[in-house]
C-alpha positions in Angstrom: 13.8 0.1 0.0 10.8 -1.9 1.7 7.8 -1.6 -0.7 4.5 -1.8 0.9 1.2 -2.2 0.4 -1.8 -1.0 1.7 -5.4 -1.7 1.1 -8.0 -0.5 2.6 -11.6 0.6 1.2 -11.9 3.8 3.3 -9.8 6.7 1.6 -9.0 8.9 4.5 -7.3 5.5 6.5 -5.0 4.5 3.4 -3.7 8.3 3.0 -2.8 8.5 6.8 -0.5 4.8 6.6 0.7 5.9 3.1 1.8 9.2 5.5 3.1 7.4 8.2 5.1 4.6 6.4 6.8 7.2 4.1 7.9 9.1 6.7 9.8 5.8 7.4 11.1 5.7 4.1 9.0 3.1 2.8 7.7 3.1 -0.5 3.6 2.7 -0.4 1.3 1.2 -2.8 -2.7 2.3 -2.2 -5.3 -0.6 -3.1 -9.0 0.5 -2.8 -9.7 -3.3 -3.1 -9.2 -6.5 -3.4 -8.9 -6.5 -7.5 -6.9 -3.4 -7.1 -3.8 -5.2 -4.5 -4.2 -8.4 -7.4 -3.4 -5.8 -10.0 -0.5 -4.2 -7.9 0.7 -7.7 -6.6 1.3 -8.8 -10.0 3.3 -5.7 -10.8 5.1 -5.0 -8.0 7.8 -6.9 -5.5 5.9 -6.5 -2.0 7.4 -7.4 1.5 4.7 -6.1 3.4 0.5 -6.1 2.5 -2.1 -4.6 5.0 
């Protein structure tokens, strides 16, 4: 499974890619900001950050 993640500081726009890309199959990681992707970068294998 492709894990992605997404970071965005405006709530409603990460909840409506996290939608859309699950309904793909992929699994979604939600970053309000930049500290919050570094956190999930150093946890997680991403292929994919927007």
């Amino acid at each position: 499974m492709n894990n992605i993640l997404i970071v965005d500081d405006q709530q409603g726009i990460r909840l409506l890619l996290e939608e859309v890309f699950k309904r793909e199959g992929l699994a979604t990681y939600l970053a309000a900001s930049g500290i919050e992707a570094l956190e999930i970068v150093q946890k997680v294998k991403l292929d994919v950050i927007l």
